[in-house]
C-alpha positions as CSV (number, residue, x, y, z in Angstrom):
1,X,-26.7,-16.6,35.2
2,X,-28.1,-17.7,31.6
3,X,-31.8,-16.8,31.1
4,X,-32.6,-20.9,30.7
5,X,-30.5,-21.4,33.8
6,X,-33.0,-18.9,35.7
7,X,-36.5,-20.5,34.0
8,X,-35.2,-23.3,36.0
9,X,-35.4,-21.9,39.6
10,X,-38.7,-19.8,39.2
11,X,-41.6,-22.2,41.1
12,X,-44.0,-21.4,38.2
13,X,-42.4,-23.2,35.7
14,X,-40.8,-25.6,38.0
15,X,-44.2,-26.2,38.7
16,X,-45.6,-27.0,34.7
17,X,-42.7,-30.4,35.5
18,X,-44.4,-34.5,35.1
19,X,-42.6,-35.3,38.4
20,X,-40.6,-34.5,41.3
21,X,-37.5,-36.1,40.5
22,X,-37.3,-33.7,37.4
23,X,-37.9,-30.8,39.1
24,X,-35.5,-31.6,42.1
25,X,-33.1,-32.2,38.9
26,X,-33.7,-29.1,36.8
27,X,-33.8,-26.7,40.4
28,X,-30.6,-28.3,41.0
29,X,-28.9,-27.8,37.4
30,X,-30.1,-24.5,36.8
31,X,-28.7,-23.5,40.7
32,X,-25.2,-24.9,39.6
33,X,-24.7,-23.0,36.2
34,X,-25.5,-19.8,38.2
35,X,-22.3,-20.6,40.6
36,X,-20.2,-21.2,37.7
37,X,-20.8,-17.1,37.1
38,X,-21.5,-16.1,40.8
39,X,-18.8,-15.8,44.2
40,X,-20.0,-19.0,45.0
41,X,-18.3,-21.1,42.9
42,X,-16.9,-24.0,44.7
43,X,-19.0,-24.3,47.1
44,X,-18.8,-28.1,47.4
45,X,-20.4,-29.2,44.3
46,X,-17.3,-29.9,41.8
47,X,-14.8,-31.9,42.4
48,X,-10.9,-31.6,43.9
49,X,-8.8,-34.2,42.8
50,X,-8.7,-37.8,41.8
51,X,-7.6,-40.8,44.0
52,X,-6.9,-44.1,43.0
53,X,-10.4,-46.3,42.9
54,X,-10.4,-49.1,45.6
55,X,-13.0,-52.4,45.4
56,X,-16.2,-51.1,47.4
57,X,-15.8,-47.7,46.3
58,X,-19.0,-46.2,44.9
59,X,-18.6,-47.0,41.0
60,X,-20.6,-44.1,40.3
61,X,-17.8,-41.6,41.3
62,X,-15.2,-43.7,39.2
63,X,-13.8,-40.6,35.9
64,X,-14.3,-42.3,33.0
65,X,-12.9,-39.6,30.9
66,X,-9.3,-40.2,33.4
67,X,-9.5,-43.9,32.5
68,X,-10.0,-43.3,29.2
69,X,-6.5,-41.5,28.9
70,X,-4.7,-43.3,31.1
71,X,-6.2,-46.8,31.4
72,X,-6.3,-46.6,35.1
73,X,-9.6,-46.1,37.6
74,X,-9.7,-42.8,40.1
75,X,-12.8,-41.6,42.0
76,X,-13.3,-38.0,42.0
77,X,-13.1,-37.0,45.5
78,X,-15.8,-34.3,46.0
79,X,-14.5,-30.8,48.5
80,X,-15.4,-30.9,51.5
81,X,-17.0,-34.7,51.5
82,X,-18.3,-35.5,54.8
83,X,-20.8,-38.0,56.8
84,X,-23.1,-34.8,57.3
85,X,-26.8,-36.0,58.1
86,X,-29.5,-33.4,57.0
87,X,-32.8,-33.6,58.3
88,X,-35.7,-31.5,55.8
89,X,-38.5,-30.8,58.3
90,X,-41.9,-29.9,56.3
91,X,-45.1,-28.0,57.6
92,X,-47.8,-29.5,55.5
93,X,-50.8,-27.8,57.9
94,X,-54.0,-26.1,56.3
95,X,-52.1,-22.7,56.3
96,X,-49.9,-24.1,54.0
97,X,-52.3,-24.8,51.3
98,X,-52.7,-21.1,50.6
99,X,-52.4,-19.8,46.8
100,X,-53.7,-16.8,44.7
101,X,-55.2,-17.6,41.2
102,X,-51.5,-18.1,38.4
103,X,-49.0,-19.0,41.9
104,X,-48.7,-22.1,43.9
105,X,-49.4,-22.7,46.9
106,X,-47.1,-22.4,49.8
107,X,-47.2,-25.9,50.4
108,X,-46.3,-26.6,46.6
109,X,-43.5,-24.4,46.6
110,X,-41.7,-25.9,49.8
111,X,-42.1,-29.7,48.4
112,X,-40.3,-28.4,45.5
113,X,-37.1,-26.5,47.5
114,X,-37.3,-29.7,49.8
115,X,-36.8,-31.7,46.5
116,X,-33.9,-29.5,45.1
117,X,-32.3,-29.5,48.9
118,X,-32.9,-33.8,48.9
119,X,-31.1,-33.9,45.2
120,X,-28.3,-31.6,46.0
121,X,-27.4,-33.1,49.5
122,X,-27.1,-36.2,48.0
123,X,-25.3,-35.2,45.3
124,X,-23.1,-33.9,47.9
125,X,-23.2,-37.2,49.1
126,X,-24.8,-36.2,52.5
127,X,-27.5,-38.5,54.1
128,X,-30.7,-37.1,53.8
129,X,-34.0,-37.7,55.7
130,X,-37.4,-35.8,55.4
131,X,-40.2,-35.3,58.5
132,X,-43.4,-34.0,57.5
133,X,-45.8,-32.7,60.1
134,X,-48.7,-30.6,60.8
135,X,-50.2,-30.1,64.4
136,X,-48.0,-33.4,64.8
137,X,-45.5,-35.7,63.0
138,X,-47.5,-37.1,59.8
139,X,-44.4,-38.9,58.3
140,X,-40.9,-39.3,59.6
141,X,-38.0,-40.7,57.2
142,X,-34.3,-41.6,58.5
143,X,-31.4,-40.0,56.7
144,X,-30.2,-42.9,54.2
145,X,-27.7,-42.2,51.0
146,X,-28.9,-44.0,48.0
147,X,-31.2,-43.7,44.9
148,X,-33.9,-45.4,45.8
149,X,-34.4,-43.7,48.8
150,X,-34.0,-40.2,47.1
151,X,-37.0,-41.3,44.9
152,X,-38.9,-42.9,48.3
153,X,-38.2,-39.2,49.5
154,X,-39.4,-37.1,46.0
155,X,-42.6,-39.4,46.0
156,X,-43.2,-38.5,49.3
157,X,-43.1,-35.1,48.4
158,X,-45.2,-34.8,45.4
159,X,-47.9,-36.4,47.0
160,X,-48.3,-33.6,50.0
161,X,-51.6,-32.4,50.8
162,X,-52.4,-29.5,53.3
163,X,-54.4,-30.7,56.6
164,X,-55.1,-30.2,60.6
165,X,-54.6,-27.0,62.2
166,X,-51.1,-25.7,63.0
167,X,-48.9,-26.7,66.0
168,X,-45.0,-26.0,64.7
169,X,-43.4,-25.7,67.8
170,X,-45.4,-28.5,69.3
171,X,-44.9,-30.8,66.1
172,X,-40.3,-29.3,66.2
173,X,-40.4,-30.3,70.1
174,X,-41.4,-33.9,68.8
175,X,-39.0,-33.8,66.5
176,X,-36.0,-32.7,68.1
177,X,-36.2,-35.9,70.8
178,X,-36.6,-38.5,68.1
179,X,-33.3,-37.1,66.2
180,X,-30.3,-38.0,68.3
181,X,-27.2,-37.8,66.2
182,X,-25.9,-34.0,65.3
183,X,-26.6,-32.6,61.9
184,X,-28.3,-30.0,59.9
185,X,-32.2,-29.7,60.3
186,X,-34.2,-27.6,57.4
187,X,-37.3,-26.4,58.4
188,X,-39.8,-25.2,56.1
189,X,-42.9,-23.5,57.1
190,X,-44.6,-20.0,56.9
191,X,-44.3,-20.5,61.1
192,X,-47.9,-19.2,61.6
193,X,-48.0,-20.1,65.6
194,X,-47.0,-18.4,68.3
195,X,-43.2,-17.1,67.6
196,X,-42.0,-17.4,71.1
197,X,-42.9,-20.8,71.3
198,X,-41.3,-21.7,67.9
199,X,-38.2,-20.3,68.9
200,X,-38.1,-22.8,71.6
201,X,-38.4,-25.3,69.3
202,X,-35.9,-24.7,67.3
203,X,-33.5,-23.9,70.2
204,X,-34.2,-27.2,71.1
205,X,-32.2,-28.6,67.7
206,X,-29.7,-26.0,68.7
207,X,-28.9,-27.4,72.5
208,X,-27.9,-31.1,70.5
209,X,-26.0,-29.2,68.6
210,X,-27.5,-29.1,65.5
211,X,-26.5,-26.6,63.0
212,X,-30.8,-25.1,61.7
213,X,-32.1,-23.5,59.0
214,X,-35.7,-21.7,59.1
215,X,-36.8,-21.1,55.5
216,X,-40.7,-18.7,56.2
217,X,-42.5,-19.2,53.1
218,X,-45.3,-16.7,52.8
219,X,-47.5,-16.2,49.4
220,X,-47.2,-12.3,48.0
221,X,-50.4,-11.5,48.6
222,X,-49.5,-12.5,52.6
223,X,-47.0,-10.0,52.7
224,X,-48.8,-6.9,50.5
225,X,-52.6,-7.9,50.8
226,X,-52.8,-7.1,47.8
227,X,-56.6,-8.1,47.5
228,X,-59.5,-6.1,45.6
229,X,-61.3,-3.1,47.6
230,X,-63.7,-5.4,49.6
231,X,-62.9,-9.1,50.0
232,X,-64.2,-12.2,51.8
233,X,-60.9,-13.9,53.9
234,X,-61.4,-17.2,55.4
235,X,-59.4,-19.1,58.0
236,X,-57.8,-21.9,56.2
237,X,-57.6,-23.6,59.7
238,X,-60.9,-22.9,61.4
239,X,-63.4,-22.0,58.5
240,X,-63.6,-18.6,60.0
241,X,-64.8,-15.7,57.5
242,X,-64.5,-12.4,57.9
243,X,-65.6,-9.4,55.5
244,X,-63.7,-5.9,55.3
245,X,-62.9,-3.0,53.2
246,X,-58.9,-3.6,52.8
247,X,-57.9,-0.3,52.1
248,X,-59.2,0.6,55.9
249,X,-56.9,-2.5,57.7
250,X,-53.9,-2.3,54.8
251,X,-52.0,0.0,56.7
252,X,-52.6,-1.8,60.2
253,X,-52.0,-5.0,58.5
254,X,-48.3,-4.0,57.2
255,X,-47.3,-3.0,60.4
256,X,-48.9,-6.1,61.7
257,X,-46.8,-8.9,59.1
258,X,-43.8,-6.6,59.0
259,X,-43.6,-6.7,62.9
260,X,-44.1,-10.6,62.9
261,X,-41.1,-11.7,60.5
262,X,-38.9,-9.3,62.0
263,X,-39.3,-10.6,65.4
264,X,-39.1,-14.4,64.3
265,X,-35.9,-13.4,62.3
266,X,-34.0,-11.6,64.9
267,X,-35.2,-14.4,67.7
268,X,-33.4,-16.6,65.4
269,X,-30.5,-14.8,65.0
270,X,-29.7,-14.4,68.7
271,X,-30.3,-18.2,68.4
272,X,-27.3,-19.0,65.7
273,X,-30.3,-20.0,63.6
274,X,-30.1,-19.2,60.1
275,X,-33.5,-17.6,58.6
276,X,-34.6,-16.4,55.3
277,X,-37.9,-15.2,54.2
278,X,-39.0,-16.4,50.9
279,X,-42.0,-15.8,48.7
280,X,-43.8,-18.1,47.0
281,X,-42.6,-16.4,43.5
282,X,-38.8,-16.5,44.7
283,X,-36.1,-18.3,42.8
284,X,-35.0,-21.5,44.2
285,X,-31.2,-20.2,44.1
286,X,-32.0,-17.6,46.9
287,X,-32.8,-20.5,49.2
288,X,-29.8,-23.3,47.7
289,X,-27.4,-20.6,48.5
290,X,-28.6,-20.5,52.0
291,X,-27.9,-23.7,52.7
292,X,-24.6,-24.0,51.1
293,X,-23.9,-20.7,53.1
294,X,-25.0,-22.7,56.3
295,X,-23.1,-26.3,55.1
296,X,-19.5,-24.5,55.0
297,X,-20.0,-23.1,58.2
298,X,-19.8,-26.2,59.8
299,X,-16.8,-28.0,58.2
């Protein structure tokens, strides 16, 4: 991958962006000059072959360059181009809001891989919707096709603030009754609750056969504690404080986290549910690969 293709998926300068729609769109353009040099080139974001153009086609897919030469209209018909409807499910609780001093925050970083997820889907030409929820469902957005609605979707992002206490699994179960048609459902969310009952969340998606994703965003500093010799923590959900020496709870702490994703990621792999764990200083391509990985599974 070119070095300007990989500035483009790193969340701090994603983050230095005027607006969503641009960093949906650089995330996105960076993530596809990468496949041109990677194994996953192909993966249903180029085009096959040309048909003839037909009134009420979309006139956005019609080659100009292939008109051009031969004075006659095709549409490029895109690989693998389907009716999928994606769902991109959002925590936005007080956890979320987490950041050290020079990152963003976890909440930041998941509005901006929903954004690239929203531009590439629909790129893909796969209906999109968005839910965003903390200890229940704050906003909840239809999957639609259209560019208007990608930018109703990307404003809704960029305007996210952390708030409420945590309820994931109550918040998913919500969810997972109000969708009714079979798709793909994103969820994005550090999944600080109790892992059991997430799992049942999600296998809830899973038993209307929905094909899920669980992206766990954690900060750095989450996964290392890599704090100064004595610190203050604070609860971001209850105000709670707590003082302590963190080279005497480090070693307990590792065990702790360590023991925590590796339980929620092999719960959801005896579930068929795809997981990745990302930090909040991961490129974006780690995650967009994911979900193409997912995508072809299912066609």
């Amino acid at each position: 991958m070119s070095e300007n293709a990989l500035r483009m998926l790193t969340p701090q300068f994603i983050s230095q962006l005027s607006n969503m729609e641009l960093r949906a769109r650089l995330i996105v353009e960076g993530f596809l000059i990468g496949m041109h040099r990677s194994p996953y080139h192909g993966f249903s974001v180029e085009f096959a072959e040309h048909r003839q153009y037909f009134p009420g086609d979309d006139i956005g897919n019609i080659d100009w360059k292939v008109f051009g030469r031969s004075d006659r209209l095709y549409i490029k018909q895109y690989e693998e181009e389907t009716n999928l409807k994606a769902y991109i499910l959002i925590d936005a609780s007080n956890s979320m809001g987490f950041k050290r001093d020079g990152s963003v925050s976890k909440l930041e970083y998941s509005a901006y891989l929903a954004a690239g997820l929203i531009y590439l889907m629909m790129k893909q030409q796969d209906a999109t919707g968005l839910a965003v929820y903390d200890e229940s469902v704050r906003r909840f957005y239809e999957p639609h096709l259209t560019y208007s609605y990608m930018k109703l979707l990307l404003t809704e992002l960029s305007g996210l603030q952390p708030n409420a206490r945590t309820s994931t699994a109550s918040a998913l179960s919500t969810l997972a009754e109000r969708i009714k048609r079979r798709g793909l459902i994103i969820v994005i969310s550090d999944f600080l609750d109790d892992t059991k009952n997430v799992i049942t969340a999600l296998k809830h998606f899973r038993h209307r056969k929905n094909e899920v994703i669980a992206f766990q965003v954690l900060d750095d500093s989450e996964l290392k504690l890599d704090f100064p010799a004595d610190a203050v923590f604070t609860d971001m959900e209850t105000g709670e404080r707590i003082s302590t020496q963190v080279s005497a709870i480090r070693s307990a702490y590792s065990k702790s986290i360590d023991r925590f994703v590796r339980d929620l990621k092999s719960r959801c792999f005896e579930n068929d549910i795809d997981y990745s764990l990302l930090s909040t200083s991961t490129p974006f391509d780690k995650a967009l690969t994911a979900y193409l990985t997912r995508r072809k599974k299912m066609f």
